[in-house]
N, C-alpha and C positions, 0 to 999 in steps of 0.2 A: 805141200806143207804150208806154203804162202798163205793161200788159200783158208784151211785150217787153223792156223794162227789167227785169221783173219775173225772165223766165226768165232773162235774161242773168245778174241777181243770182245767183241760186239757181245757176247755171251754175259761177258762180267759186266759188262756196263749195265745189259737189261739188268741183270739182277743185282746190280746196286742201286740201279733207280727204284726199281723192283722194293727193294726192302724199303727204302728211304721214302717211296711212299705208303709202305704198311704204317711203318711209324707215325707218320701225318696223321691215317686215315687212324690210329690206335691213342694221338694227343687228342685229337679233334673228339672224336667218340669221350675222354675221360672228359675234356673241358662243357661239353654237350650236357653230360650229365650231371655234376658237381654243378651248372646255371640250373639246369632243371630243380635239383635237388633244391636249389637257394632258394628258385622260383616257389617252392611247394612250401619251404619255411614260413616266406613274407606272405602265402596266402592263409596259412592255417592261422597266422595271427589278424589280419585285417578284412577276410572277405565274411562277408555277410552269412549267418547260415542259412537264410534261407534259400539265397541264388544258389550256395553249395547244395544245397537237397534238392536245388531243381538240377544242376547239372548231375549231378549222381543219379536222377529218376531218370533222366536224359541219357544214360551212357557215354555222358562227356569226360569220366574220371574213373579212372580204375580204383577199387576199390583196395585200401590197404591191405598188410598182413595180416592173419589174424594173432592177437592178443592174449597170451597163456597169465591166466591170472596165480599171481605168487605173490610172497611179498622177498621186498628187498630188505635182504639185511644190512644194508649198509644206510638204511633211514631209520630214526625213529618208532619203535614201533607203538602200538597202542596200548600194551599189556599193560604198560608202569599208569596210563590214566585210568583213574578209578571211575570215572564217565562212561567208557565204553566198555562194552561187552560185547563177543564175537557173536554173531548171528549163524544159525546150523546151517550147512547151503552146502549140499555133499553134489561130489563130480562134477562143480566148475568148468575144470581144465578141459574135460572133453567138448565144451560147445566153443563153437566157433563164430567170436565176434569182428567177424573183417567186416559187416554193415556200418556202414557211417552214417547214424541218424542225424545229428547236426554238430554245430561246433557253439559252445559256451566260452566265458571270458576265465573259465580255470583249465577244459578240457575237450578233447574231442570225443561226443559220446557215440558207443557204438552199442548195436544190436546185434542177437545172434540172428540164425540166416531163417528160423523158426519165427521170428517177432514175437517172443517169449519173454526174453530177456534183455536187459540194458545195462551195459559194462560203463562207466562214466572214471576214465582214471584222470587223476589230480597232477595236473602237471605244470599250473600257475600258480600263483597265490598261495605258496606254501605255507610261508612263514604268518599269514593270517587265519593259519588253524578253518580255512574252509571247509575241508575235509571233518575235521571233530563235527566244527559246530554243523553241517549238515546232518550227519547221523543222530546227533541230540536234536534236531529240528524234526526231523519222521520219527522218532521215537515218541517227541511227546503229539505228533500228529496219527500217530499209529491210526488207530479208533474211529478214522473218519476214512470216507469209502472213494475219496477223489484224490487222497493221497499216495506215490506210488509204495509199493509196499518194501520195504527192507528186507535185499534176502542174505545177503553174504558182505562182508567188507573187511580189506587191509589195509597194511599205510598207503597203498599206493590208490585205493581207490573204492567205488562203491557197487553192487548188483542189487538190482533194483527189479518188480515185473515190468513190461512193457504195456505203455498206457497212451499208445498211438503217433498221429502223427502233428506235427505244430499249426498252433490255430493260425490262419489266415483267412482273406476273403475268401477263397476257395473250399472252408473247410469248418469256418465258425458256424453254429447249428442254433436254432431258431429260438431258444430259449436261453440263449447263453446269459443276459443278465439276472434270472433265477439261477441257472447255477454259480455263476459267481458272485453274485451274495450270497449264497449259504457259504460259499467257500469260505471268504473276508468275515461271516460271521463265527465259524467253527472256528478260525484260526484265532479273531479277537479274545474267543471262547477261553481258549490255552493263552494267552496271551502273546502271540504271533504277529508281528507283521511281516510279509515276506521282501517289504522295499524295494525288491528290482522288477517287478512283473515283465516292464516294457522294457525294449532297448531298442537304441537307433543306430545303425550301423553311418560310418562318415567314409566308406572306402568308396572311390568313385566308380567302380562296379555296381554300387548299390543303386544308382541311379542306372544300371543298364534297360529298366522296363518301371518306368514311373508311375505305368497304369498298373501295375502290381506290387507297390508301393514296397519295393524287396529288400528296403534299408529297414522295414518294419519286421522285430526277432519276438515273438513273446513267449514268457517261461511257461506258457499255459499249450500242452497236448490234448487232442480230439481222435477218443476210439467210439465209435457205434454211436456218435451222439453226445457223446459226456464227458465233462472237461475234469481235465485233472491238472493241479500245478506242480511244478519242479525245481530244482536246484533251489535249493536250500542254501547255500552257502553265504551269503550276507543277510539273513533273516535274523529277526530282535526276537528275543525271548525277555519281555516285560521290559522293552526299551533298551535291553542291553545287546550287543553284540556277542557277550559273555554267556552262551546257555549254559551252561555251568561251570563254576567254579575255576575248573583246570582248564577253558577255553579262554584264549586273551580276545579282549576286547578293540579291537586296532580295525582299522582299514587304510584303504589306498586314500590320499588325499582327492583324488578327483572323484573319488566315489561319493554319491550323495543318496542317500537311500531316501524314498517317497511313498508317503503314507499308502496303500495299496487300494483305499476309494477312490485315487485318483485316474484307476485303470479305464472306469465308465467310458467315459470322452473319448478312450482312443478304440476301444472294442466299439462303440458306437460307428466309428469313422469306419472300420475295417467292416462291419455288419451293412454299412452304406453300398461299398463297395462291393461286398458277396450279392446281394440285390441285382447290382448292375449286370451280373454277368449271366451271358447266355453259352449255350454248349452248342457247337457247330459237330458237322462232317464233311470229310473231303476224300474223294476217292480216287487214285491214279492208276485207270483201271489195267493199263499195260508196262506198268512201273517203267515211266518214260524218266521222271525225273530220282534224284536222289532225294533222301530224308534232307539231306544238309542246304540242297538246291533248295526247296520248299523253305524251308525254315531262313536262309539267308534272303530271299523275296520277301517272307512275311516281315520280319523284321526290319528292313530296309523302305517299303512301302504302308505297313499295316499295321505300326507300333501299338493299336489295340487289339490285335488276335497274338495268341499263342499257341500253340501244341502242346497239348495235353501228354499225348504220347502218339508214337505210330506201331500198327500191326500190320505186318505182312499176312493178309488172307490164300490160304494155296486154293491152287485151280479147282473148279469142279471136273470131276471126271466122270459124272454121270449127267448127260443132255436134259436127261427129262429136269433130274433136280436144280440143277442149274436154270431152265423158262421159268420153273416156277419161283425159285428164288427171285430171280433179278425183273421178272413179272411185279411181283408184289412192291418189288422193292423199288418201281418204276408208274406200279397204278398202271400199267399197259406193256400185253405183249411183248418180251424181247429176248428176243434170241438173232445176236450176234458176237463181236467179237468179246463183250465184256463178261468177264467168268471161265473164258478160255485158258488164260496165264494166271497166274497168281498177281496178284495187286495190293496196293499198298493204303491203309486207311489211318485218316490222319484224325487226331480226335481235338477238337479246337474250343478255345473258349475266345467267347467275343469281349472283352472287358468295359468295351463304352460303346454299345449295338445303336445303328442308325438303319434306319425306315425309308425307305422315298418308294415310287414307282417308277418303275424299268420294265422298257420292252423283254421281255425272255422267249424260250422256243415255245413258252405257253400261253403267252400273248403279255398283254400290259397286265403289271403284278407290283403289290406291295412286297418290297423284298429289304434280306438287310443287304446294306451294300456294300460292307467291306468282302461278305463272302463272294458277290457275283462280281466283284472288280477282282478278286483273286481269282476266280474260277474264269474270266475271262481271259485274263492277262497269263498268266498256263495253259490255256487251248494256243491263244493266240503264239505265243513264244514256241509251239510244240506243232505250228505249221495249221492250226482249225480243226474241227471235227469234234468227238463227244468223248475221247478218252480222259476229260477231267470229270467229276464231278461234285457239286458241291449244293450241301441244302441253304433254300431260299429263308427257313425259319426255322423254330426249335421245334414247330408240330414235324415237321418233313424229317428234321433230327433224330427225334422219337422212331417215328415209321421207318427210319431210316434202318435203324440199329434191331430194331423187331426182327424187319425182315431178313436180317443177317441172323437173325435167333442170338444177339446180344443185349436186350435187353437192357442188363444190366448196368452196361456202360455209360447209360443217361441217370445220371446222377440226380433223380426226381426229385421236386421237394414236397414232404407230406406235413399237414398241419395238424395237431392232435387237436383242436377245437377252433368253431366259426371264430371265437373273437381275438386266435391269435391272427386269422387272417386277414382281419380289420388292423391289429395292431400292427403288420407287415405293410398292410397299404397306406396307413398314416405316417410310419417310418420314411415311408419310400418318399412321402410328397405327391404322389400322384394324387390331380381332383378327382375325387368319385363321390357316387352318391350310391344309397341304397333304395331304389326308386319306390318301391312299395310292399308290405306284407312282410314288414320290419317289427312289428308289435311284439313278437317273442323274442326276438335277436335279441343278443351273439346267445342265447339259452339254446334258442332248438330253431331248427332252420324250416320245418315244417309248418304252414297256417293253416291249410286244411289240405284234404287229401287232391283239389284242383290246383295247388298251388305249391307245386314242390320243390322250383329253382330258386335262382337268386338272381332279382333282377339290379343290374350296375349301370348307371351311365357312367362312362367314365371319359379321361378329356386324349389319352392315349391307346389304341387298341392292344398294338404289342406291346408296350409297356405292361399294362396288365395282365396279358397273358403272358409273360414272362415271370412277372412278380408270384401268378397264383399258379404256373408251371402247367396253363390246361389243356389240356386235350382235347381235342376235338374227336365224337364220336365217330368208328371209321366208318358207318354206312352215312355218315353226312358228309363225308370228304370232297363230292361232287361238285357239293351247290355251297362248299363253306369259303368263307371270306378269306382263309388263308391259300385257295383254290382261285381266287378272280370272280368270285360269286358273291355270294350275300348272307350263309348261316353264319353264328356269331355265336354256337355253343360252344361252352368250353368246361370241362370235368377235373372239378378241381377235387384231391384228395385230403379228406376231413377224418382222421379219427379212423382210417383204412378204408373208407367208405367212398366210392366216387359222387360227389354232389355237381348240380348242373349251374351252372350260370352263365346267365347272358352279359357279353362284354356290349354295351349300346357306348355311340359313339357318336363323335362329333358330327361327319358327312354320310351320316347313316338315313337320315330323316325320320329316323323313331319321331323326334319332335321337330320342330322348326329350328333350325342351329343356333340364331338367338336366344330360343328360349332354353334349350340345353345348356350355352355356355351361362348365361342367364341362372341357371338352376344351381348349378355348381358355384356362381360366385354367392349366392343368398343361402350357402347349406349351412345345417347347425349340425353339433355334434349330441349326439344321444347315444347313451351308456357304452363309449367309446367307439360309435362309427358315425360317420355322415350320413345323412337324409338330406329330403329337401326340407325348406320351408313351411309352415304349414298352409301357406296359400299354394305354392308351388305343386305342395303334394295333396292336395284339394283337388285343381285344375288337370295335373298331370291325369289322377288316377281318373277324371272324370274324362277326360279325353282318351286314356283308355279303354274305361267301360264302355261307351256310347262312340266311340270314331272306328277302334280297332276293334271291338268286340261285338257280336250282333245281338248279345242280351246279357245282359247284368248279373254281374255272378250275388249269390247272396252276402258274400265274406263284401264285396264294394257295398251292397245297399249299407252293412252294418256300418260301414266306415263312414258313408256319405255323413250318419247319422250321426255319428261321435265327432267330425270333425267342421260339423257347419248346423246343427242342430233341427237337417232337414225335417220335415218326416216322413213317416214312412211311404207318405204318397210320392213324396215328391221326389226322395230317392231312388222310389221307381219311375218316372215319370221322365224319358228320354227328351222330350221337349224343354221340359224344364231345365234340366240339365245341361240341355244344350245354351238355353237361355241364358243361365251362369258363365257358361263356357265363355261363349261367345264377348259379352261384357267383359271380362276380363282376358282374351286376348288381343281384341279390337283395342283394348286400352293400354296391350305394351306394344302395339304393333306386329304379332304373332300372327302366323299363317296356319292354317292345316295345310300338312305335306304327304305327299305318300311313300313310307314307306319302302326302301329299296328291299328288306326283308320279306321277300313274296311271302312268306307264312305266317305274316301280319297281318290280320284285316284293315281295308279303311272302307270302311261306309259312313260316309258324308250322308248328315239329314239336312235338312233345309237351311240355309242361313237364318236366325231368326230374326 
């Protein structure tokens, strides 16, 4: 019985400790969550929307409850103002907006899970009649085809179509200052201005990736190309904040509303920065590491790459399909262990790309080198060997994503005409020139049917193939420059059409390097692109005709004629023209060079 007493003791004791730690572990869990909860108050008021739509694209954030649209009777409603009128917008309730497209300074807006629709409820700025005067703001903008359209609205809020995703550098589209000035003029049109386009976020998350400037929010969305603006909510109607009558005219004192031309300047800055960026790939082909592991390296070491997103690719489980895939996807035979397990592929963007040359397994290569420092520093940390892999440039990017039959994931940029891609390269800053068989440009890219590229010197190679997004034809891939060779074509897309152009370059020896860099500091502009000079493009073209070419195309005799008033003897006359040549490179100190581009000619005639 001693004994028994004894367990039974021991008995009550576990199970008073027993309970007296459920209670611990059932305060700790209430107190856990009620911080959480606080936590998620203080961030829906101060964090940025944009870093919230990357963490949300990210699956860094569960995504709310969904939203049963009603109205409350215990507000205000709209009946008694003679302004509003209910808009028809039947079965609401049934879609489901738990999406969180972003966060505004009245509401957190959501989307259904279709991107059809956009629920925005009014949960700040009450008493400033946001809410009215937005709905009178799309009613008298109804009419115009960038504004989102009005489908449904109560006291507590508006439904709207869905009209994409928020402009930033990753998403502004090439014509953006035609579409927003039609915008700023339709709106002048009604007497509109919308006063807050831009907004700067001051929370100190906003500065977590400065090279993505994610304190920048703008009320302006991008679907298919086409901008549309939003939130209405502190827009003038003819100067008043008052769009009608039964709307009061008030705001917050720290609100200072700004005439809407002054948006230029800062869409400029952001179109700078879209420019800069280039689209990587990174492949883990044994999923050695985690999505969080990669991402916490990049950001610690790389603060100009991102992750775009990551896809778990599954195994091949057919051999043959599998060589062939990862064949193509390699430019050479392979069949080993990659493609056996599922792997993980990382989609990247480079935000400020640098250039140098580095040894690789393919010998000495211009590469960029944040990717081959990340793709080192991941072999290395994971013991050596080939299970990371990561492209050298955005051509390998391309090739990359093909051979996986994705395609689509390279986000190409296409130009609907030659002289938007002059005005892209003049944006950018980069020197170029348009070296010759410019006389119809930016009209028609064709001079004659022997002359059907476009020839550039320009003063960065990748730079420009970045800016103009080219391609490199793939039966040239062998002997191309982005290979450790020498071709320098790149297929730029015009209007759907693939046009060719030669990137020529500073250590290329097309010309003498002083005379190239030379060329480019004496260029003039002509009907919005650079050329040479016309001594420059005199000399150049004749060092063309007669150094790299073995006979005189007739489009040079015509030119000879128009720009130095040869005649027609003498701009056939390769002696003579060497004559010229000659005088004037002996007089800046210029060499003939040969050539790294083996499918250049150089034949050298006599010094004269």
């Amino acid at each position: 019985r001693s004994s028994l007493t004894y367990l039974t003791g021991y008995e009550n004791i576990f199970k008073m400790r027993y309970q007296n730690n459920i209670r611990i572990f059932v305060l700790a869990a209430v107190v856990a969550a009620l911080s959480g909860l606080l936590i998620s108050f203080r961030r829906l008021d101060v964090i940025s929307p944009l870093v919230l739509s990357m963490d949300i694209s990210n699956g860094n954030m569960n995504a709310p409850p969904s939203t049963n649209l009603h109205r409350d009777d215990n507000e205000e409603t709209h009946k008694d103002k003679p302004g509003i009128i209910k808009s028809a917008f039947n079965g609401i309730e049934s879609y489901d907006f738990s999406g969180i497209a972003r966060w505004s300074a009245t509401s957190q807006v959501r989307i259904d899970k279709n991107q059809e629709f956009v629920w925005k409820p009014i949960e700040k700025y009450k008493g400033f009649d946001v809410l009215d005067r937005e709905v009178c703001i799309l009613k008298h903008l109804s009419n115009f085809s960038w504004v989102p359209k009005l489908l449904w609205y109560n006291s507590s809020g508006i439904v709207t179509n869905y009209v994409g995703k928020p402009l930033s550098a990753l998403t502004i589209p090439l014509d953006y200052k035609e579409q927003m000035d039609k915008i700023i003029v339709d709106m002048k049109s009604v007497g509109i201005n919308h006063g807050d386009i831009f907004k700067i976020c001051h929370h100190t998350k906003c500065n977590w990736a400065s090279i993505l400037k994610s304190e920048e929010s703008y009320d302006i969305m991008v679907l298919d190309g086409s901008l549309s603006l939003i939130d209405f909510g502190w827009a003038t109607k003819d100067g008043s904040l008052s769009c009608e009558k039964n709307i009061r005219s008030q705001k917050p004192a720290d609100f200072k509303p700004k005439p809407d031309s002054s948006i230029f300047p800062r869409l400029d800055d952001t179109f700078r920065r879209h420019l800069m960026v280039e689209q990587h790939f990174l492949v883990d082909w044994t999923l050695h590491y985690t999505e969080y592991q990669i991402r916490e390296k990049i950001q610690k070491f790389w603060p100009n790459l991102s992750i775009r997103k990551m896809v778990q690719h599954p195994m091949y489980t057919d051999k043959k399909d599998k060589v062939e895939v990862l064949s193509k996807f390699y430019r050479q035979k392979v069949d080993d262990f990659r493609g056996e397990t599922s792997f993980n592929m990382y989609f990247i963007y480079d935000h400020n790309p640098k250039y140098d040359f580095r040894p690789t397994s393919k010998g000495q290569r211009m590469v960029n080198t944040a990717m081959l420092d990340l793709k080192r520093a991941l072999r290395t940390d994971m013991g050596g060997g080939f299970k990371i892999h990561a492209t050298d440039n955005i051509q390998e990017t391309k090739e990359n994503m093909e051979a996986l039959g994705m395609p689509e994931e390279y986000n190409l940029r296409q130009f609907d005409t030659l002289g938007r891609v002059f005005d892209v390269l003049n944006f950018s800053g980069i020197e170029y020139v348009v070296l010759r068989n410019f006389e119809k440009m930016p009209d028609e890219i064709k001079v004659d049917p022997s002359h059907l590229d476009v020839d550039l010197l320009v003063s960065d190679y990748y730079e420009a193939k970045r800016l103009l997004d080219g391609l490199n034809p793939y039966n040239m891939w062998s002997t191309s420059y982005e290979n450790g060779f020498y071709r320098i074509v790149n297929r730029v897309t015009i209007d759907g059409k693939l046009v060719d152009f030669d990137f020529r370059y500073m250590e290329d020896n097309y010309y003498d390097r002083q005379w190239q860099l030379d060329i480019l500091k004496r260029r003039i502009k002509l009907r919005g692109m650079f050329v040479p000079s016309k001594e420059d493009h005199l000399h150049s073209l004749i060092y063309h005709a007669i150094i790299q070419k073995q006979t005189i195309s007739e489009t040079y005799v015509k030119q000879f004629k128009e720009l130095s008033n040869y005649t027609e003897t003498q701009a056939r006359d390769k002696k003579f023209l060497r004559e010229r040549l000659d005088t004037f490179m002996d007089g800046h100190g210029y060499k003939m060079v040969k050539p790294n581009d083996k499918t250049v000619g150089y034949f050298l005639l006599p010094h004269s």
